[in-house]
Each structure stands twice: as structure tokens, then as C-alpha cells.
N, C-alpha and C positions, 0 to 999 in steps of 0.2 A: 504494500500500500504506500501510499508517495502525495505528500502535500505540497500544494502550489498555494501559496500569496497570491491573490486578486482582486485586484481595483476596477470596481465595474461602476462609473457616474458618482467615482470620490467616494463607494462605500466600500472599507476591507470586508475581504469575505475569504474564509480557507476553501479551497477544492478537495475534498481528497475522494482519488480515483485510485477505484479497488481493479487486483490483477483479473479479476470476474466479472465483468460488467453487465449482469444479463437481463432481460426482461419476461416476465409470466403476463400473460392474458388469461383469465378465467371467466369461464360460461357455463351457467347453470343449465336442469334438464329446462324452465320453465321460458330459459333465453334462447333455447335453441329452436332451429326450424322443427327438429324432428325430434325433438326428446334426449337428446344427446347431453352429455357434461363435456366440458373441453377444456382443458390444459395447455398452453402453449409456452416454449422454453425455448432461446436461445442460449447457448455457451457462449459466452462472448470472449475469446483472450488472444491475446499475440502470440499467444505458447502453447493451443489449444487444439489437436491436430482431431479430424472430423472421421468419427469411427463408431459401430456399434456394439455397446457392450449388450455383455450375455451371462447368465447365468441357470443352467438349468435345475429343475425340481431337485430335490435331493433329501435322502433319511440319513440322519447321521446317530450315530453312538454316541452313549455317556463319556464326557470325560472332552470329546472333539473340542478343539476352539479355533476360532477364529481370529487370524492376524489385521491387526486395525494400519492401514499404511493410508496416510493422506492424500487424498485425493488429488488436491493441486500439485504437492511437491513429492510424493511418492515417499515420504519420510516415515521410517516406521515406527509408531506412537505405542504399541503392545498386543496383547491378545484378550479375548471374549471367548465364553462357553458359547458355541454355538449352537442355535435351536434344534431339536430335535428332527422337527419337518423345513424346509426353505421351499418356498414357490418358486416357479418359472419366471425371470424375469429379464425381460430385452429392451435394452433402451433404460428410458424410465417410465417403465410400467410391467406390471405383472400379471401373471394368467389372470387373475380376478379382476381385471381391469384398474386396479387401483394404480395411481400418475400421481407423480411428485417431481415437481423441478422449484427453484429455487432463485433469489437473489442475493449477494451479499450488501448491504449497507454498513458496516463496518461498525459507525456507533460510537462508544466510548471507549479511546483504547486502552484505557487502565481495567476494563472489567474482562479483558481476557485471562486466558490462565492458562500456560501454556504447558503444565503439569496433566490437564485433562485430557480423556483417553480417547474421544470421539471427537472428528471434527466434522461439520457437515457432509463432506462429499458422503463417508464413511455411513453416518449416519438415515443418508434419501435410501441407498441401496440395500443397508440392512435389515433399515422397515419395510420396502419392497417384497424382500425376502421372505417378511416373517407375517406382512399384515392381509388380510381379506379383505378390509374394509376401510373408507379415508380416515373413520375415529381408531381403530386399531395400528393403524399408522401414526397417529398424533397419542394414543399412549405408549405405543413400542420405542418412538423418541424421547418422549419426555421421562421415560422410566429411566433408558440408557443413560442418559445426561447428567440423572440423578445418582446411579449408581456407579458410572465410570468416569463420570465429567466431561468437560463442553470443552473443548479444544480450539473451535473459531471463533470469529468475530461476529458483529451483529447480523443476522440472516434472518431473509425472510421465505417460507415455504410455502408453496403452493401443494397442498394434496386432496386430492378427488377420488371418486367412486363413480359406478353407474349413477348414484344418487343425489349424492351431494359434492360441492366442492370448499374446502377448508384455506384461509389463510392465517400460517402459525407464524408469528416474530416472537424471534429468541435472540440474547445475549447473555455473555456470561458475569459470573459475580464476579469476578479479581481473583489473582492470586492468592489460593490460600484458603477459598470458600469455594468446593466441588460443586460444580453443577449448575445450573442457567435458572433465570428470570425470561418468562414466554406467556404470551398471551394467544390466545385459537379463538377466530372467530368464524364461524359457517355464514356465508352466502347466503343471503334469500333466494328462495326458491323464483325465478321469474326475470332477476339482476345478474350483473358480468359485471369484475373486478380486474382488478392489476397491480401490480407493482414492478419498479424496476432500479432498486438500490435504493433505494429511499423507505425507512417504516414505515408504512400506511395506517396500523391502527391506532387513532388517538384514544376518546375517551371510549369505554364500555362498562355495560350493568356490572352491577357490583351486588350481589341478591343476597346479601347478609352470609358471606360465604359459600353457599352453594354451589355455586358454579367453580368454589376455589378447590384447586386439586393438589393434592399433596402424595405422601406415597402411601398414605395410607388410604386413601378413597379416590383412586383414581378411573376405579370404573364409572364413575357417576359420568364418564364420558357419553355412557354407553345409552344413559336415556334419553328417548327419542325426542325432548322439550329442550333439551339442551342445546345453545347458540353460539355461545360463549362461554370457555374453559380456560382457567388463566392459571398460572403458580401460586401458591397462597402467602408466597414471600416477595411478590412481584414488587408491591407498592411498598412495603417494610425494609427492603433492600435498598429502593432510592430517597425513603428518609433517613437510613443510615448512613449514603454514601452523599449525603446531603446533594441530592439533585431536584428531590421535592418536601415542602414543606405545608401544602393544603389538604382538603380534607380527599377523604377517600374518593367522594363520588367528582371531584375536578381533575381526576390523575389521569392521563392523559401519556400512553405504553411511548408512541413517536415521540412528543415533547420530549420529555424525561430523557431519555434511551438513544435517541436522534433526533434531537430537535433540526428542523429544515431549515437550510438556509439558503443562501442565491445557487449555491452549485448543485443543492439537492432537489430544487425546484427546477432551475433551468437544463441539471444533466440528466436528471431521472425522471421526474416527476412530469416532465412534459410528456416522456412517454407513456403514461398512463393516460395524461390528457386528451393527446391526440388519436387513442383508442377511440376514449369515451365520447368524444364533441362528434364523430360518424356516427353514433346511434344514439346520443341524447341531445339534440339541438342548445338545453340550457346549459350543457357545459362550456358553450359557447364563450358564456363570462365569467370561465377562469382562464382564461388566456393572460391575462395580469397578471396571474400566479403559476403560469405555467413559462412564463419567461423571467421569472423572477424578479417582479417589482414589485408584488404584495403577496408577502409570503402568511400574513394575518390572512388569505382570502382561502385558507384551504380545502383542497377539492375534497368530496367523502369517497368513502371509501368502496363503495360501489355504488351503481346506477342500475337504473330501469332502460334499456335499452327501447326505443321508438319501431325498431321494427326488432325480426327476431334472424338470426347465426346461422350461419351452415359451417363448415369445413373451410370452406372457401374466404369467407367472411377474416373466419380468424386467421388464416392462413396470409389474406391481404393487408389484415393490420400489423403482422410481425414483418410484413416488408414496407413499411411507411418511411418515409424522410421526410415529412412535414409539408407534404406538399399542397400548395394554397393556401399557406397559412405563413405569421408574417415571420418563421423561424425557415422556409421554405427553398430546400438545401442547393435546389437547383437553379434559385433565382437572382443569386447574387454574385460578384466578380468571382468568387471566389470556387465555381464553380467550374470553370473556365468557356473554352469555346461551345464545348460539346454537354453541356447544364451537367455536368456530373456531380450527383450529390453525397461525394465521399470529400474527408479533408484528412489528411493525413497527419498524423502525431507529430506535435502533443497538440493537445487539444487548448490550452493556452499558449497567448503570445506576446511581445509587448513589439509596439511600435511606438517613438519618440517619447519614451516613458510612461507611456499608457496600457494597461493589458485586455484583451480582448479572448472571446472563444471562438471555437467552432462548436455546431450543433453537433449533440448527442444522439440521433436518430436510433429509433427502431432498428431497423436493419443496417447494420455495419460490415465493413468492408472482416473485422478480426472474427468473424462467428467460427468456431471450429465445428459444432452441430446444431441444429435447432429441430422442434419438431411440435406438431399440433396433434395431442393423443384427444383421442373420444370415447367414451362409455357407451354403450348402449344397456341400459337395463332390460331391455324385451326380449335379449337374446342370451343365450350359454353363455356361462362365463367365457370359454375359449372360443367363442365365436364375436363375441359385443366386444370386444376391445381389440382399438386398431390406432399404432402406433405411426402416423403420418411423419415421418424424418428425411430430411435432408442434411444436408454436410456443405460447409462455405455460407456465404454469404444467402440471407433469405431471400433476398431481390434479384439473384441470378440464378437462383438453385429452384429444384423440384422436389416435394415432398414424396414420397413411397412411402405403399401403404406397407405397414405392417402388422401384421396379426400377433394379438399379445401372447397365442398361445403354443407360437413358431417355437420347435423348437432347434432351431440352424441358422446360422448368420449370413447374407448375402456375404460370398468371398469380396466384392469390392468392397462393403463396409465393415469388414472383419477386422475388429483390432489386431494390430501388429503388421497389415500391410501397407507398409510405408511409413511414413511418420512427417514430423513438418521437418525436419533433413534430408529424408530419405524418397526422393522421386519415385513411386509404384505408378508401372504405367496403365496395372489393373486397377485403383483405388481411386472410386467415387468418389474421393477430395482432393486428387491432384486434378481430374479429369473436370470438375464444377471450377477448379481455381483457375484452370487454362482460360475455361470459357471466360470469367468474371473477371479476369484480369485483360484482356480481352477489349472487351467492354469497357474499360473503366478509361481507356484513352479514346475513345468517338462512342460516349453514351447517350447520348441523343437518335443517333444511326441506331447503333447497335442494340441497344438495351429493348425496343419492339420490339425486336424480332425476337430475344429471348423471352421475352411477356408473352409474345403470342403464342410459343410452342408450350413454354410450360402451363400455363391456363391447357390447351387443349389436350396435357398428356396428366394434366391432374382432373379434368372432367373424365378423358376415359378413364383415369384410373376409380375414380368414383361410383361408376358404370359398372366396371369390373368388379368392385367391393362387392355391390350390390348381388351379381349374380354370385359370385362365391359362397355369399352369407347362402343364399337359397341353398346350393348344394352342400356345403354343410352341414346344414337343418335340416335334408334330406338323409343323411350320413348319420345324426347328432340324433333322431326319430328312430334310427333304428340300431340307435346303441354302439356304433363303431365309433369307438372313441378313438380309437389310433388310426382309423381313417379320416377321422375329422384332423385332427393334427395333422396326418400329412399332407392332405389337401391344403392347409390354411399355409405350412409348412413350405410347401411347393409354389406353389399360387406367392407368396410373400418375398418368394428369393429368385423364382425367374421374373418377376415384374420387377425389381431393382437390379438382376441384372442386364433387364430388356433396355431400362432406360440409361442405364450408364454407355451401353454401345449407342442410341440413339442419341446422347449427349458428347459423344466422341464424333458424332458425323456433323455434328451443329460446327462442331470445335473446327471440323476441317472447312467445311461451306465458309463460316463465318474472316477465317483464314484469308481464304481465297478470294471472296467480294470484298473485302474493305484494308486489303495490304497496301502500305505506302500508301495511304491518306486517299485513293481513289475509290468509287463503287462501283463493281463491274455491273454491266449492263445485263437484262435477263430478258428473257425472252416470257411470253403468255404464260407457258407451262412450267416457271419454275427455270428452265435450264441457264446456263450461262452465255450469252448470248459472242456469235462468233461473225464474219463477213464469207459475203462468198468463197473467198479461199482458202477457208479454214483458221485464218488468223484470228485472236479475240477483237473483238467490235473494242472503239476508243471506248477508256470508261469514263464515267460522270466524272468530277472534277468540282465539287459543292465550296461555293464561298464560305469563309467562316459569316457567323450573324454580323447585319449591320452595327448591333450593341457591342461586336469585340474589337470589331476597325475602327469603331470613335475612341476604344480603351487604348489600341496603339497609336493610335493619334497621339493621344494627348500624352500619353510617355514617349514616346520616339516620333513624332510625327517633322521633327526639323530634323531629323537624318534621314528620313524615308522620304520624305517628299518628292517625286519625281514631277518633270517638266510639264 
């Protein structure tokens, strides 16, 4: 983690940008078109190479443990008795459809403890492992933390079910006091949420301890009137480490814990904004607070969405850059000839002693994977849940469906082939980086074309869902359960490896029309277009915008001038 000083209109404000920069979208059954829960997660890091993990079912013996090695830095923290039973799980989601991904806001950095045994990465995958349900996932963590201690920084977690979806923020108590302060709050049934480095839950009911969990009554998760589960040391902890002094019911988990400021509103918080202002027209007027100049105007913590979700939906809001909006990445110099709305680190800067940023967007250029999981309750468990993932960048990339209850990893998204050193000329994240790097010098040109094939190879793949579900429900009716799996099995690893050869022939087209700054010319059908004698036809030869020749004007325009 790495602080930057910044003076943004003569106000100081600290930055600090965590090595995890991710964002969650959350959608309830009540938000969705078709009854769906949804999850949506980026990885975001510079260090972060795009691959899918896997873990299959498994019974283990007394006495087994499990080695805890951290997720970011592979550092090994010690070992845990391992459960007896462990679920199937790929990606992040498990045969029960249960989906957890995650953000770090980091928070207060005296309340970590770097003695504790669990750090989050360690922690989404072992609840995966162990939970059937999004509440048996938010006690399998909060037990762990409790008994082996909180190893990371402030984090906030997104866990779902066919039924519902949960947002937990936790941080820890300092060195020296094992175990975390976390707050869980469930979703309305009907509304869609988000976070993205930033703590989202301020105040919550306080029901004369009821809803307070400790290790002694921590099933009280489990009844169904319950909305809100919090630590029972939550608030007792920041009047001892003197961060709050009012009464219970003004305490307030973000203030306290992360209170927001210009970098948390204008780097994180926008992206939640600009989820929400596409399906709630009143979030309109937090744009103030979503650019950071009334951080008092704070957004809530989920909305009633004006129309309702598909796949698709959430899939177009984790590829956003803020576009039509006054943070809108493609419209400023900075863009350059071809609107490309990527900026390249660090994301502060000063000029003539003044510091300024670039925008934090949704979709960024460092995603190592991302992915939109959905539940369905109507169906088997190993049928209702489908792991939609992609690798690289969300704005060049295509999601592939996967079935939660696969159990085989497409070879191009198999961990260990390739890595961000090691060029694999098989591995869906060098092959998505060609294309997007690609791109990213004539994205004006190039970036349709990417739009249009991926929309039309994630409606078929949508299509294809569809009828698979059928024949496995014909399979699932008649009790073949390890026909069901290898169907979903099959069906889940040639359709990601269909589309990596069909994103390898984009990689070569796209190559061949826009080399050396020209566009070859095409003919009606697609082909490339050639003259009578076989030679290729002249190709286009496109002016930069009249907006970039007034920009070199006016910097070089008395050297360039010609007669």
C-alpha cells in the first residue's frame, strides 16, 4: 500500500492506493430480469496474472490441515485443521452456487496484526470450500478470524447464494488483540449494491444486541428475520481505540473504520456511482460526491434499481469508464487522438506545483480476472450456478460461461500456464492482452469492433446456457448425476476453449486492417479488399480529429507551419 500527498482546489487530502484495486457489483433475485442473484468481481493488480482457480470436492481425515499461504504474496502464515467435507469450487464460486469476491479499503493501518493467521484471499476460498449457503459463509469467516486471527487490512466482501446477497466489512483490532471488528449487512430483496475500496456500510440497527454475534451465539445468523449481523465488540473497540465517542445508535462501521475522503470518493466511490445513476435516475445528484467535493452528500448503500438486470447488464457496468459523465475518460486531452480511456500510472501528478489525477474507472487496463457469477434458485444446485469469467481487461475481454459444478479447468485458463513473465501462446490472458493492447493505440477504430464480436459471442453464449440447462435437467430427472457433471463439464471447457481460438483470429484480422496507422479497405462480404491484379486496394488513411490539430497547433504550430 503507498501514500501520495494531494492538493486538489488548496484542500490536502492522502491517497492511498491499495496493490488490489477491485470492484463488486451486487444484484438481488428481486433486481434481476429473471430471478437471478449476481456477483460481479474484478482483480485488479499490476502483478495479477488472469487464470482459473480450482478446487475439487474432497473427504478428508482427522488430524489433515491445511496450509494458510497468502494470497497476494504467496507468504506462508501456518496451518488449519481442515474440514472434514470441502465443496467443488472454480473460480469464486462453489457447486452450491455460493460467490464471494471482494475489495480491499485498507482502513486504519494501526488495527492490523500481522501475527494473525488468515488473510483474506485465504479466507473467500476456504468459506467457498466449506459453506452451502451466503450466511454459512459469513459464519465460516467470522468464526476463522476469531479463532486464528485477521491477517489483512480493511476488506470488504461481497457473498451471495441463489437467494440472497451479503455485504461483510471487516478490519482488524491491532496488534496484540486476535481477531476482527465486521459488520454483514443483507441486501433487500428487489435492490443492487456495490463497493469498490471504499467501506460502504455507515450506520445500522443496533436491536438491543440481537443481531450482535459473538462466539458464542453465532448461529443466530441462521434466522431467517435477520438483516444485519455485526461483532459484538464492533463499537466497544472504537471507543477504546478512541475513534468514536457517541452513542451506540450514531456509530456509523465506514466513518469510524474509513472514514471517506477526496481519494475515497473520487477513486472508489465513483465506481459505485456510476453503476447506480444507469438504473436509479436520482443518483443523478451524487455526482458532487462522487467527484469529490461533498463528501457530507453520501450515497446509500444500495438502491432500487428503475428497470431490472440481466447478465449482460452487469457485465456492461464492470466495463464503464464514465462515459457521458463529467469524469468521462474518453473526452479529455488526455485521452489522446484515438479517445482512449486508459491513463497510465500513477494515477497522481503535479504540474507547476499543482497535483492533479486521472480517473479510477471500472474497467482498467491492470485486471488480471474478472467475472459476473449468477445463482439461479429454480434449478440443481450443479446446474443454477454459472461462473461468467474473463481474464485482462473487462472492456476488451469476453466472459465464458462456467458451470459451478465443472469439474476440469479450460487448459487456456489453467493456473500455471504462463504467468505475467512467462509468454503461453495457449493462455487466455496473453491471447485477451494481445488483442487489448492492440487497441489501446487506435481505440476509437479498434475498440467497435471488439464491442461488437464480444456482445454477439456472449448472447450466443447465453443461448447456449440456456439449452444446456435443458439437457441437464433432462440428465438431473433421471438421476445421472455424473452425467450431469460431464455434460456441464464438457459444454464449460470447449466453449472457453472455442472462444480463445476465435479471439486469436480477431488478434490476426485486427493485425492486418489497422498496421502502420492505415485501414485496409474491405470488400461487402467481410474480405480484404484487393485491385484487379491481385495487389491490396490503397488503404484508408483517416485524419487525426479536428480537436487534436488545434492541440498541435497550439504546442508546435510555429514549427509546423507550412507555406
Amino acid at each position: 500500500m503507498k501514500k501520495i500527498i494531494l492538493i486538489i482546489a488548496g484542500v490536502l487530502s492522502t491517497i492511498t492506493i491499495n496493490s488490489y484495486a477491485c470492484t463488486n457489483f451486487l444484484v438481488t433475485k428481486g433486481a434481476s430480469k429473471d430471478g437471478s442473484t449476481f456477483i460481479s468481481y474484478s482483480a485488479d493488480s499490476h502483478t495479477l496474472y488472469g487464470e482459473l482457480y480450482f478446487w475439487a470436492a474432497a473427504k478428508h481425515k482427522p488430524g489433515v490441515v491445511r496450509q494458510i499461504r497468502e494470497w497476494d504474496s504467496g507468504k506462508f502464515l501456518g496451518a488449519i485443521p481442515e474440514a472434514a467435507e470441502t465443496y467443488n469450487v472454480i473460480g469464486n464460486m462453489n457447486e452450491h452456487s455460493v460467490m464471494i469476491g471482494e475489495t480491499t479499503y485498507g482502513g486504519r493501518e494501526e488495527l492490523a496484526d500481522s501475527a494473525g493467521l488468515l488473510d483474506y484471499g485465504s479466507l473467500i476460498y476456504i468459506a467457498l470450500q466449506r459453506a452451502k449457503n451466503a450466511r454459512e459463509a459469513i459464519k465460516t469467516i467470522v468464526e476463522l478470524v476469531a479463532q486464528y486471527g485477521y491477517h489483512s487490512e480493511g476488506e470488504s466482501f461481497s457473498i451471495g447464494d441463489p437467494n440472497e446477497v451479503w455485504i461483510l466489512e471487516m478490519t482488524g483490532k491491532g496488534a496484540g488483540n486476535k481477531g476482527a471488528v465486521w459488520v454483514a449487512v443483507r441486501i433487500p430483496d428487489g435492490y443492487i449494491s456495490g463497493h469498490a475500496n471504499q467501506a460502504r456500510i455507515t450506520t445500522f440497527p443496533k436491536d438491543n444486541g440481537r443481531t450482535s454475534i459473538s462466539s458464542r451465539n453465532l448461529n443466530r445468523i441462521f434466522q431467517p428475520d435477520i438483516e444485519v449481523v455485526y461483532a459484538e465488540d464492533v463499537i466497544s473497540v472504537a471507543r477504546e481505540k478512541g475513534y468514536f465517542n457517541g452513542s451506540d445508535d450514531e456509530f456509523s462501521f465506514s466513518d469510524t473504520y474509513n472514514p471517506v475522503t477526496f481519494s475515497g470518493a473520487r477513486a472508489c466511490e465513483a465506481r459505485v456511482w456510476s453503476f447506480f445513476k444507469d438504473y436509479n435516475k436520482e443518483m443523478l445528484a451524487y455526482e458532487d460526491y462522487a467527484l469529490g467535493h461533498n463528501l457530507k452528500h453520501r450515497m446509500p448503500l444500495y438502491v432500487k434499481p428503475d428497470r431490472k438486470l440481466d447478465m449482460h447488464d452487469v457485465a456492461r457496468a464492470m466495463r464503464d469508464h464514465y462515459e457521458g459523465t463529467a469524469m468521462d475518460m474518453t473526452a479529455d486531452i488526455g485521452a489522446g487522438p484515438f479517445k482512449t480511456p486508459y491513463r497510465w500510472r500513477p494515477m497522481t501528478w503535479k504540474y507547476n506545483g499543482v497535483s492533479y489525477v486521472h480517473e479510477r474507472a471500472t474497467a482498467t487496463q491492470q485486471t488480471g480476472w474478472w467475472y459476473v457469477a449468477q445463482a439461479r434458485s429454480w434449478l440443481p444446485d450443479a446446474i443454477g450456478g454459472v461462473l461468467w469469467f474473463g481474464v485482462d481487461d473487462a472492456a476488451t475481454s469476453v466472459l465464458t460461461p462456467i458451470y459451478c459444478s465443472a469439474n476440469r479447468v479450460p487448459e487456456a485458463y489453467a493456473a500455471g500456464n504462463g504467468d505475467l513473465l512467462t509468454y503461453s501462446e495457449t493462455a487466455a490472458f496473453w491471447t485477451f492482452t494481445r488483442v487489448a493492447q492492440f487497441a489501446y493505440s487506435r481505440y476509437s477504430d479498434i475498440a467497435p469492433e471488439i464491442v461488437k464480436l464480444q456482445q454477439e459471442l456472449e448472447r450466443q453464449f447465453a443461448g447456449q446456457v440456456k439449452e444446456t440447462d435443458e439437457k441437464a435437467l433432462a440428465l438431473y430427472t433421471k438421476k445421472n448425476t455424473k452425467g450431469v457433471i460431464k455434460l456441464l463439464t464438457d459444454f464449460s471447457v470447449n466453449t472457453a476453449g472455442n472462444l480463445v481460438k476465435r479471439w486469436k483470429e480477431l488478434d490476426a484480422y485486427l493485425l492486418v486492417k489497422y498496421m502502420d496507422g492505415n485501414i485496409k479497405q474491405q470488400t461487402p462480404d467481410g474480405e480484404f479488399a484487393r485491385n484487379p491484379d491481385g495487389l491490396p486496394a490503397f488503404p484508408q488513411q483517416p485524419p487525426y480529429p479536428k480537436e487534436w490539430y488545434k492541440a498541435i497547433v497550439l504546442d508546435a504550430g510555429d514549427v509546423l507551419m507550412g507555406n
